[in-house]
N, C-alpha and C positions, 0 to 999 in steps of 0.2 A: 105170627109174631107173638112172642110174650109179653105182658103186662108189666105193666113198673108202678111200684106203688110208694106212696114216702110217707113219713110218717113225722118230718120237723117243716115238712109245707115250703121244701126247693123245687126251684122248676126241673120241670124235666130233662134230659139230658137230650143233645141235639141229634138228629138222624144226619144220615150222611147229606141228605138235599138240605138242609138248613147249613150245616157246614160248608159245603162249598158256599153256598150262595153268601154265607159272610167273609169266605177268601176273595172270591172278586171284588167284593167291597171293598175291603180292605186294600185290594191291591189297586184297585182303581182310585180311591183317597190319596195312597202314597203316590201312584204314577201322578195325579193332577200335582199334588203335594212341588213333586220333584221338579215338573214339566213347568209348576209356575216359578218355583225359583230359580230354574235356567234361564227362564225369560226375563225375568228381572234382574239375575245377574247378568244377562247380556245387554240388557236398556241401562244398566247404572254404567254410567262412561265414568273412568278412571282415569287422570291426567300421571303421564308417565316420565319421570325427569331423571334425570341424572345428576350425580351431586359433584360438586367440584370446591377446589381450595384456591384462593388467593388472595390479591391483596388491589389495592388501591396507587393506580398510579397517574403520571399525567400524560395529555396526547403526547408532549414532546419528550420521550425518555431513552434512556438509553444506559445501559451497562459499560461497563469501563472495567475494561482487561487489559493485562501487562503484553504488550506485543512479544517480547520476545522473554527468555528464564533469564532472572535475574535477581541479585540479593538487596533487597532495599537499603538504604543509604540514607532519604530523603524524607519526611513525610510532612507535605503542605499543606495539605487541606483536611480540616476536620468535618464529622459530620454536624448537616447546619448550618455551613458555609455558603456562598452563593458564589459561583464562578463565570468566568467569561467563557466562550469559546475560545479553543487553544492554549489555555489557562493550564500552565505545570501542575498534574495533582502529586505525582510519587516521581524522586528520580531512583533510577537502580543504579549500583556499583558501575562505573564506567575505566577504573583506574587502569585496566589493563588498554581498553580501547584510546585514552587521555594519550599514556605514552607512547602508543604508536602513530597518536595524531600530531604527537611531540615530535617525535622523529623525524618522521617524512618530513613537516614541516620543514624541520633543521636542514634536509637535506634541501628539500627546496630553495629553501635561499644558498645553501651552497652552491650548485649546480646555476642559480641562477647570477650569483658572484661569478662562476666560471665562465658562463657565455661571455655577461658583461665585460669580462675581464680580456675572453679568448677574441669576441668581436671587435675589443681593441685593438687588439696586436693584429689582428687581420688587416682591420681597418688603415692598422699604420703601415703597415709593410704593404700592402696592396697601392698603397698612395704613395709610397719610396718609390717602388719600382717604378710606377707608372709615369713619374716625375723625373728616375735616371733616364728611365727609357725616352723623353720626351726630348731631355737634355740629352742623349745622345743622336737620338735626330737632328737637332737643330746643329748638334756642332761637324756632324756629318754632312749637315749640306753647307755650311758653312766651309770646311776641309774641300768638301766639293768642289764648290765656286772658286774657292784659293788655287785648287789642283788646276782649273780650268785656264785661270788666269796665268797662272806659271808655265803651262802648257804653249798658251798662245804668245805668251813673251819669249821661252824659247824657241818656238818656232820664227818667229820675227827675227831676234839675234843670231839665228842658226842662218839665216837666208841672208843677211846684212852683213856677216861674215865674210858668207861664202862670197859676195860681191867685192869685198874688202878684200877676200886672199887674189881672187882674178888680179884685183890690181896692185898687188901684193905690199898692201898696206899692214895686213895680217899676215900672222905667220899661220901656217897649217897647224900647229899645236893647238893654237886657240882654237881653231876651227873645230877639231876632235873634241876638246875639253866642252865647245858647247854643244856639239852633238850628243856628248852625254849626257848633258843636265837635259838637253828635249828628251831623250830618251827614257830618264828617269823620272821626267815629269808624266812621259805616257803610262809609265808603268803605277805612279803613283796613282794620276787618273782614275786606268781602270779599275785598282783595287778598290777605289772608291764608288766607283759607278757599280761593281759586284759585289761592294759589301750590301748583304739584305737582312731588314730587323725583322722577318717574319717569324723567323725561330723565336726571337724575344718575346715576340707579340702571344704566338700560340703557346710558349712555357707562362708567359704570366696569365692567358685564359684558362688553363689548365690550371693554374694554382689558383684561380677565381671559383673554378670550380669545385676543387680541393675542398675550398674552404666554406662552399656553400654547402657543399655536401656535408660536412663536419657540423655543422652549423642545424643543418635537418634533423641531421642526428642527436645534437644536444637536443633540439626543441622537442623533440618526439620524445627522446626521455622527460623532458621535461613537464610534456603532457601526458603522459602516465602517471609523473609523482605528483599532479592535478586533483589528477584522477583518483590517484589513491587518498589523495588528503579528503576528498570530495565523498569517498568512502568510508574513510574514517569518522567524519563528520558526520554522516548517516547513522554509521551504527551506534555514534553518540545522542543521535538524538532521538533513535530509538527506545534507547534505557530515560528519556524525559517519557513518563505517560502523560496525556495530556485530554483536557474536556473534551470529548465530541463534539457538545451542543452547550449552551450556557442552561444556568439553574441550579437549582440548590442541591446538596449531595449527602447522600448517606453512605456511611464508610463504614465497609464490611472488617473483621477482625485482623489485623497482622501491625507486625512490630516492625521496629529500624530492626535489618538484619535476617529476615526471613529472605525464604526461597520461593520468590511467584514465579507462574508458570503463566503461558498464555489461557489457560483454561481453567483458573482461578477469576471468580468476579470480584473485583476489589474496593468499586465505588458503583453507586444508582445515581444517576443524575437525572432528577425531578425539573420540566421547563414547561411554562407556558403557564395557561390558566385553565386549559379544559380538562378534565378527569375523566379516568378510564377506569375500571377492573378488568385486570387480571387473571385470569383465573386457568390452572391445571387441570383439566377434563381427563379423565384414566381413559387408557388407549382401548379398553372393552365399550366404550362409549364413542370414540373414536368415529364411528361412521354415522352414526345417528346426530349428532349433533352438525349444524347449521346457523349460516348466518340471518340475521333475521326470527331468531328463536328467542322466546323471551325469557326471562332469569328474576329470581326472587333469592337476595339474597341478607345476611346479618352480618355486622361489623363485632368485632373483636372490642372496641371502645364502648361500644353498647349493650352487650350480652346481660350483663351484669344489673340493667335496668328492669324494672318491676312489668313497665312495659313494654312489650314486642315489637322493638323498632326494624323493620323490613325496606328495604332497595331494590329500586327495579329497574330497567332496563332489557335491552338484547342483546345480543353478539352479533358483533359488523364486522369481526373480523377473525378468520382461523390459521396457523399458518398451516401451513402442507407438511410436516415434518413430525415425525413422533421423536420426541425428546426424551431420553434417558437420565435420571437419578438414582443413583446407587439402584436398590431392585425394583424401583417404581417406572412403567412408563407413563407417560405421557405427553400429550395435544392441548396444545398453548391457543386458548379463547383470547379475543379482547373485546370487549361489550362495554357499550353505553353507560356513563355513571352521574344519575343527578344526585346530588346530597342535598338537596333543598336548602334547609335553612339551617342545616347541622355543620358544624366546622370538623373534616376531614383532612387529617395530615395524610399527605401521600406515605406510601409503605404499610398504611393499617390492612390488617388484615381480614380476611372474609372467608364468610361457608355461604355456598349457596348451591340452588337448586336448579339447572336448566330446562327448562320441558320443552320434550321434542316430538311427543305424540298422545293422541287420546287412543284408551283401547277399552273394551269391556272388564267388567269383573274379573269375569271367569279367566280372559287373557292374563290380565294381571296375576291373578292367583296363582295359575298355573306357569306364567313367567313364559307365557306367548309372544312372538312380535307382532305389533300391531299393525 
């Protein structure tokens, strides 16, 4: 080997066995280096949440949509208000459904002028007949009895005659003359004894029925145009929107004259005394989140304070449905809300945090699931 000589008094340059032996150092430094900060990024736990938006509302709430499309007409209740249940909030245009509840009405009472009207003349004429017919019976056996009687006196003077001409007290004339009137009286007799009221009887059953049938038939129209007013009434009071639940109400934007639909919210009805939030969870969070998960959240009234006023609580309740807004989706939380000693109008708004798991560092960094 050659000599190395220096002459401003620097070390000497290294040989190859000094070189490596400072690359394993080195790399063993860095390996420990690295080795300890995995470790440590894997012991630091990282609480992992998900952020959501909402607002403030009460256990008893509820939305208030226009059952069926209609142009508003009406508007009774402002927001601020406090309402009963069943309580009229908006009526809609009802003017076309009014006059056909007018109508039928009208007809109804005509139709039912016509029974009344038609059950009288039935009435009367069913009680005529049944009264000639009555009186033609009795004078029928009356005729009868007469027939019967006329019958057995000519037979008597027919026989007292005939004793009378033997002894020729009578002339034969008479004799003939009364054998005719017996004669005629038999003939009168039977016509009577063969006249039969059954034909009367069964023509007047028959027009009893006639007229019952006629009569089935008005009422059954009748109970249609019931029916119908019974439906018109319906869809008049459809167009009443009305409270769900009692409580104070906030009333979302529309005018007398607008066009609501059923999937337009028009009113919040705030009830009760316990308080909830609210809150829109994004449907990428969606499965992660649970009830029983606890939540850190900030009010919209208090942002603006110097100090960091925080809310807490958990979610007791998810529903099963992913919900759609314009291009947002999402999964409707409802979570626990104390507001302690801070006065909280329902409707304020919220940003909060839910945490649904711990993971390491490095998870988090790398946007692992935990």
């Amino acid at each position: 080997m050659g000599e190395f000589r220096t002459t401003e008094g620097e070390g000497l340059p290294e040989d190859s066995q000094q070189r490596k032996s400072r690359f394993w150092r080195n790399f063993w430094k860095i390996l420990s280096i690295v080795a300890v900060v995995g470790v440590v990024g894997y012991l630091i736990p990282v609480t992992r949440y998900a952020t959501a938006r909402g607002y403030v509302t009460t256990m008893d709430y509820a939305e208030v949509r226009s059952p069926v499309t209609g142009i508003v007409s009406k508007i009774l209740v402002h927001s601020g208000d406090m309402v009963e249940e069943g309580q009229v909030l908006v009526e809609l245009n009802s003017a076309e459904e009014e006059a056909t509840l007018s109508e039928t009405r009208a007809r109804v009472s005509k139709l039912r002028t016509e029974m009344e009207r038609r059950q009288a003349e039935m009435s009367i004429d069913l009680e005529r007949r049944s009264v000639e017919l009555s009186e033609q019976k009795r004078a029928h056996g009356d005729n009868l009895r007469v027939a019967e009687l006329e019958k057995a006196n000519a037979e008597s003077r027919l026989d007292l005659t005939k004793e009378l001409v033997e002894k020729g007290l009578k002339s034969q004339r008479e004799l003939e003359d009364i054998r005719l009137q017996k004669e005629l009286s038999d003939v009168r007799l039977e016509s009577l004894q063969k006249k039969d009221f059954a034909i009367y009887e069964t023509l007047l059953a028959r027009d009893k029925e006639k007229y019952a049938s006629e009569m089935h038939a008005l009422e059954e129209e009748l109970a249609a145009l019931e029916e119908a007013v019974r439906r018109a009434e319906a869809r008049i009071e459809l167009r009443k929107v009305r409270a769900p639940i009692a409580g104070q109400v906030v009333r979302y934007e529309f005018v007398v004259g607008e066009l609501l639909q059923p999937n337009y919210v028009i009113y919040e009805i705030f009830g009760g005394a316990t308080q909830v939030l609210k809150l829109r969870v994004d449907e990428r969070y969606a499965t992660r989140i649970g009830t029983g998960q606890k939540y850190r959240a900030r009010l919209a009234s208090y942002n603006g304070s110097i100090q960091r006023i925080y809310f807490h609580g958990e979610v007791s309740y998810l529903r099963n449905v992913i919900q759609n807004d314009g291009e947002s989706s999402y999964r409707m939380a409802y979570c626990t809300f104390d507001a302690g000693d801070y006065p909280i109008q329902p409707g304020t708004t919220a940003e909060a945090r839910i945490y649904y798991a711990k993971s390491s560092f490095w998870s988090f960094l790398l946007n692992l699931e935990p």
